[in-house]
Each structure stands twice: as C-alpha cells, then as structure tokens.
C-alpha positions in Angstrom: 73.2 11.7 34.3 70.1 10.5 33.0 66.9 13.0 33.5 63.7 12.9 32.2 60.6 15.5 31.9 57.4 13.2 30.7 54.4 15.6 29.3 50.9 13.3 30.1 49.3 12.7 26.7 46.7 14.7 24.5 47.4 18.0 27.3 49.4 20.9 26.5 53.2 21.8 26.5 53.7 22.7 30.2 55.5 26.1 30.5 59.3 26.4 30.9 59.0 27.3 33.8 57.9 24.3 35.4 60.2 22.3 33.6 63.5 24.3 35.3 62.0 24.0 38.7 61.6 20.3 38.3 65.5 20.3 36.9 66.7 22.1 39.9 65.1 19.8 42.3 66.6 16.8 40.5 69.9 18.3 41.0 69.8 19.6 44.3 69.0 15.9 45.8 71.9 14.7 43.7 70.0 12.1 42.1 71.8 10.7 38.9 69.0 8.7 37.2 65.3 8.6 37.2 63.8 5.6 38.4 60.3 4.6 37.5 58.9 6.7 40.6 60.9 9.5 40.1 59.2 10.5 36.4 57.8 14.2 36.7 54.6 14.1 35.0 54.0 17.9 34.0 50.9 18.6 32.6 48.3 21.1 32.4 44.5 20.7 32.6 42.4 20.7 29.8 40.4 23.2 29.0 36.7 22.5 29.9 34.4 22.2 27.0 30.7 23.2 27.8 28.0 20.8 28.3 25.8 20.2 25.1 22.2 21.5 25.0 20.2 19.1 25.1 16.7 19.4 23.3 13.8 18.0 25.4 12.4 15.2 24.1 9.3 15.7 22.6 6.0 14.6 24.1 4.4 12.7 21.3 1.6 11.0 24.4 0.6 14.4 24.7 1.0 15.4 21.4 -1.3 12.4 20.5 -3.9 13.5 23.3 -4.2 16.5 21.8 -4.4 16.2 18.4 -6.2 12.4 18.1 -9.7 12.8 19.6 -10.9 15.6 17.8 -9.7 13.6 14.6 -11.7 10.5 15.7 -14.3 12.5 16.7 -14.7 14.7 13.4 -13.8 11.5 11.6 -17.0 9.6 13.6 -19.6 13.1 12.2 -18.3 12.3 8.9 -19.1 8.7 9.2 -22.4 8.8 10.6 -22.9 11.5 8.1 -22.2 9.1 5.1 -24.3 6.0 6.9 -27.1 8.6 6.7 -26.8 9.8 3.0 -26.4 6.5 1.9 -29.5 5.3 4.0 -32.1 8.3 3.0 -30.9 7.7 -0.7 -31.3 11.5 -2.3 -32.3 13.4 0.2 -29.4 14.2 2.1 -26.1 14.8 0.4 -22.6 12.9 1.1 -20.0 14.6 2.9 -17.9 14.2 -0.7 -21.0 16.2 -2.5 -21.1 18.7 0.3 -17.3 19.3 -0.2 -17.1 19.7 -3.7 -20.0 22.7 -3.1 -18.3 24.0 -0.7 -15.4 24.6 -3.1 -17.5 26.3 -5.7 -19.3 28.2 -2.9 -16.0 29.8 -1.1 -14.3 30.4 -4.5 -16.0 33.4 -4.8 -18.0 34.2 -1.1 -18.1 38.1 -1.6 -19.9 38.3 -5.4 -23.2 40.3 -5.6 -25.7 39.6 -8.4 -28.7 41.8 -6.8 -29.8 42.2 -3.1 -31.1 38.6 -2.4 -28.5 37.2 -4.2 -24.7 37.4 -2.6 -22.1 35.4 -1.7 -21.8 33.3 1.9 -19.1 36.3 3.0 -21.8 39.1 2.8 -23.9 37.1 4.5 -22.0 36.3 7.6 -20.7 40.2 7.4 -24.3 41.4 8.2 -24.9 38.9 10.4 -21.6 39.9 12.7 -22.8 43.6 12.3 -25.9 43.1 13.3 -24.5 41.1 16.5 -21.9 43.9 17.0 -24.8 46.3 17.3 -27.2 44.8 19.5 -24.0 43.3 21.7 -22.1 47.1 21.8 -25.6 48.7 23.5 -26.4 45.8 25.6 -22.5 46.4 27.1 -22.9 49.8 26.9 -26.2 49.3 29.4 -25.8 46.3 31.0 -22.3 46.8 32.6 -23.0 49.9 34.3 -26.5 48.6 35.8 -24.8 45.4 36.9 -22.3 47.4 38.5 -25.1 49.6 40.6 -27.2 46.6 41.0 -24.2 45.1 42.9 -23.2 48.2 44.7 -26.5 49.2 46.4 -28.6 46.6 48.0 -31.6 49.0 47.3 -31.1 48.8 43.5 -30.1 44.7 44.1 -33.5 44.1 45.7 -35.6 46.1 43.4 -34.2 45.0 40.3 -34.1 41.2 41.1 -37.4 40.5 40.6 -37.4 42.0 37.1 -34.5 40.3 36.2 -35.8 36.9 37.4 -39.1 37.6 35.4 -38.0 38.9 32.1 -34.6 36.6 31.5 -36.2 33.3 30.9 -38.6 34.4 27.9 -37.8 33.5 24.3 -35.4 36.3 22.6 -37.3 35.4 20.0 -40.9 36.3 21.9 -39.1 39.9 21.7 -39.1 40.2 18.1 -42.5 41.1 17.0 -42.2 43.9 20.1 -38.8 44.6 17.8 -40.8 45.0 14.5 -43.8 47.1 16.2 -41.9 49.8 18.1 -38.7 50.1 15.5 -40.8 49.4 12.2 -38.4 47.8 10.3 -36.7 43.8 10.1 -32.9 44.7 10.8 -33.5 47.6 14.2 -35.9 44.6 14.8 -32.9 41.8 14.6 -30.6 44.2 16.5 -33.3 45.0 19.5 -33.4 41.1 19.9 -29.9 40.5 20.1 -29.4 43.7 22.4 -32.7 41.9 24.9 -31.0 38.4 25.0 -27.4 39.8 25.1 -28.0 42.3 28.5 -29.5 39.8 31.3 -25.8 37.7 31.5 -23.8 41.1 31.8 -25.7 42.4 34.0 -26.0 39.2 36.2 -22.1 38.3 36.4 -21.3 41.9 36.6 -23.3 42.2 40.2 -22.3 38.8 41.0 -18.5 39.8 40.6 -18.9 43.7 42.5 -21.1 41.5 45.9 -18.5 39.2 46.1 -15.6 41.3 45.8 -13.6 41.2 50.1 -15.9 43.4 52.2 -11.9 44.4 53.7 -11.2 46.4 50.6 -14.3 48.4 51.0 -13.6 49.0 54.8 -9.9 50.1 53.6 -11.7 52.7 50.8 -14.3 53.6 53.8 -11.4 54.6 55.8 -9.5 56.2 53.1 -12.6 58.6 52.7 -12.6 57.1 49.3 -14.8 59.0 46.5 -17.1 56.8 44.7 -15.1 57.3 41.4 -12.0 56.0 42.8 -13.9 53.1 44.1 -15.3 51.8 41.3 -12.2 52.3 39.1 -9.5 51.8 41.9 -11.1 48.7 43.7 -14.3 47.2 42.0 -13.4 47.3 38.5 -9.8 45.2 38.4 -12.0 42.9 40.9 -15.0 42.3 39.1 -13.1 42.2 35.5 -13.0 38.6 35.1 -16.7 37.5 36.0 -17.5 40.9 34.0 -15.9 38.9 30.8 -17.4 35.6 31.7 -20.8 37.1 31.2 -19.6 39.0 27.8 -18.3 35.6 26.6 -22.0 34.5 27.4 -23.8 37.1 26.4 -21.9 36.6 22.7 -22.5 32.8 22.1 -26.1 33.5 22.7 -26.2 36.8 20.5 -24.5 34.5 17.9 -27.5 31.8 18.5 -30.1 34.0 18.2 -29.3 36.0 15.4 -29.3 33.0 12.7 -33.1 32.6 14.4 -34.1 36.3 13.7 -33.2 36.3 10.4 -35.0 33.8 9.4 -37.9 35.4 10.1 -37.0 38.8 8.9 -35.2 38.3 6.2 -32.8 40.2 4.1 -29.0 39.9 4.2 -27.5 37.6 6.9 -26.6 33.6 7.4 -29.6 33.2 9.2 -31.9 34.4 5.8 -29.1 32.5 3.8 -30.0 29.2 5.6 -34.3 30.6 5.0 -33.5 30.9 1.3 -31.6 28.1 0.5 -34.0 26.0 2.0 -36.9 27.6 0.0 -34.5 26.8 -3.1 -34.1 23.3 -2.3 -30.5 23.5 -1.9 -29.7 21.2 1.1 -25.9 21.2 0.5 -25.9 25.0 1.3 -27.8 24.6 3.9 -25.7 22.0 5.6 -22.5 24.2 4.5 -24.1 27.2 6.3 -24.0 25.0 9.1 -21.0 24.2 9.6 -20.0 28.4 9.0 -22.2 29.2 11.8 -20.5 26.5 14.1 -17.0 27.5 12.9 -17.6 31.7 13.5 -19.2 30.6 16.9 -15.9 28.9 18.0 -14.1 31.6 16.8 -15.8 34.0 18.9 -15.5 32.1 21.9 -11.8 31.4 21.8 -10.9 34.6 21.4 -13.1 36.1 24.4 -11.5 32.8 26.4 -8.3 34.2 25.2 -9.0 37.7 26.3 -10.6 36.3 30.0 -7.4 34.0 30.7 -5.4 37.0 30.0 -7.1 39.0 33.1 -7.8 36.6 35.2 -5.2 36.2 38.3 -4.9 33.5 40.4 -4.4 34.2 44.3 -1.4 33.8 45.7 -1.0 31.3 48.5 0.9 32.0 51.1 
C-alpha cells in the first residue's frame, strides 16, 4: 500500500494531527494507492504580513506655489533695484553695496558710542517700546468704550459723531497737541501712537458686541443675567475675534506712524535713525532701515494673524 501526505510549498509543517486523521480515512475506505485525485494537500495559511506604510507623495505643484512667487517677486525688487542704480549712476546704491553694509551694520546692531550714536538694534528697541506704550493705553481705553458704545444705543449714538469726526485726521496733526500738553518729544511720540491706535479698537469692538444674535441676549434677559456675567459669559467669547481684528489694525498703523514721529522728534528710534542717516548722507542705511521697518511690520502682523486664527471658530452647519 502506497499512501501519500503532500505539504503545499513555502507553508508550514501541518500538525500531526491532521496527518493521522487523513491516514485513517485512507484506510477506512480501503483504498490501496493514491491516485492523482486522491493527494491530501495539508497545509496551513500563512501568516499575514501587514500592509506597508505608505508615505504620501509629496506635493511639489504646491510646494512650487508656495515657495516660487515670492522668489520671482523679491527677485523682480532686486532687479528693478539694480536697473535703477545703474541708471542714476551714484546716487542710489546697488543691491550688492547695500548688502555688504548691511553686514557691517548687523555685526554689531547693539554698540553705543554716545546717545545719537547706537547701533540699528537700540534703535528699533525704542521704537517697539514706544509703540508698546501708546498701543497698551489705547487697549486699555479703547476696548472697554467699544464695548459700552456697542452695548447702549445711548452711548452708540452720542459717541458716533465724535468718532466719525476725529478718526480721519492725520496722527501726525496730533503731535504738536502731544509736544504742548506733555512737554517733551518721547510722551509726545507715545500720545500719537495711543490717538491713531484707539479709533480701530474701539470701532471693531462695538461692531463685534451689535452684531453678536439678539437670542443670546433674550436667553441672558430671561436668565435675570447680571451685567458682569454678560459681558464675560456672552459678549466677550463673541466679540473676541472682531475685537483682535481691530488690535491687528490698530498695530500696523502704530507701527506706521511711529517711524513718522520720530522723525520729527528725534532721539532714539528707527524713525530718527532713518532722519539722521539721511542728514549724514548715508543712503545705504537709509534703504537698510527700510527694509527693517518692512520686516518688524510683517512680523507683527503674522503673529496677531496667528493669535486671531487661533480664536476665531467657524459655525457649525447643520
């Protein structure tokens, strides 16, 4: 008798047990050879391997979008920059003369050789503390009067006119009021920036409370809702992100003026850095404290974007 137990290839040694129970059935039927049909495969699945990870592939088209156009477009500035230079012969630097001042100029931006004489990092420093100032008591005032001013239709209508009036004039038309009430360049400097920095706070701020769902306010109405809790409870997380729209405002134009106002009062700041520079001559530094003011202005602005996106929340739909 012929028998025959065939294992399938590259699977495991089936267990013994199948093997006798194969044996016993070959026997019990009485068959005395195994024909072609009658070969017992035994075999045992193999085990499953897991799936590889695939990476996602990156997005260089986006990639490209993103990174290209700003490239082409700084790399057009720079060209018309050089077409200029080369055109007005001396009297405006190349961007390759410009960049080798700038390296002598940030090598060392914090040195001090007297009190009109320090580096580009002072400079900027006083200027952002001066901007901090007037910006800290303009928040300080204008948030809370924007949210009254939204609140109480009697404060809205009285107020409006004012505020209609006063907001388009100059920042700078406030300065000499500045240097005859405060008697001195930098209180000066900081009551301009703290004039120019309060209308967009207080505007977006009782923009946000009017058009925050009249349904909240007849829920807190029937509540029997204190004031207090109203303001903190339901108008505050409401009115939060047009509240930071008008601080991102109010910011980029502190940051505008404040170059302007030091350039007439003087002292320590970019904006007297720019003054004296030019007084000096020194065009490079003047187009390097340029492109400073333009680079701490974007800063600025994407970090109070940042801070906006981060408490703003869209509506769910249902």
């Amino acid at each position: 008798m012929v028998s025959a137990v065939l294992h399938a290839p590259l699977a495991e040694e089936a267990p013994s047990s199948a093997i006798k129970k194969e044996a016993a059935r070959a026997a019990s039927t009485g068959a005395t050879t195994l024909n072609d049909s009658e070969v017992f495969v035994v075999a045992q699945p193999l085990p499953r391997e897991r799936p590889a990870v695939r990476k996602p592939p990156t997005d260089w088209r986006g990639l490209a979008l993103t990174v290209l156009p700003p490239l082409f477009g700084l790399g057009l500035l720079i060209g018309i920059w050089a077409l200029v230079s080369i055109g007005t012969a001396s009297s405006i630097p190349s961007p390759w003369e410009t960049w080798k001042q700038a390296v002598v100029l940030f090598s060392d931006p914090f040195y001090r050789k007297g009190p009109n004489d320090q580096g580009v990092g002072w400079n900027v420093l006083a200027s952002l503390e001066r901007v901090a100032l007037g910006f800290g008591l303009a928040a300080a005032v204008g948030i809370p009067a924007g949210f009254m001013i939204g609140r109480f239709e009697f404060l809205s209508r009285m107020f409006n006119p004012l505020i209609s009036l006063l907001r388009p004039v100059s920042p700078l038309a406030w300065l000499p009021i500045g240097l005859l009430v405060f008697k001195g360049a930098n209180p000066a400097a900081i009551w301009t920036i703290f004039i120019c920095s309060i209308w967009p706070m207080i505007i977006n701020t009782a923009v946000g409370v009017q058009r925050v769902p009249q349904d909240y306010m007849n829920v807190a109405r029937v509540l029997n809702l204190s004031e207090w809790k109203i303001v903190t409870k339901i108008l505050f997380p409401s009115v939060l992100p047009y509240m930071l729209t008008g601080v991102r405002l109010a910011v980029g134009t502190a940051w505008l003026v404040i170059v302007a106002a030091e350039m007439l009062t003087g002292g320590v700041g970019i904006g007297f850095w720019v003054w004296d520079e030019w007084n000096n001559l020194n065009v490079k530094n003047i187009i390097i404290a340029i492109f400073v003011i333009g680079i701490v202005g974007l800063v600025l602005e994407y970090a109070l974007i940042k801070i906006a996106t981060a408490f703003t929340f869209e509506e769910v739909k249902s």
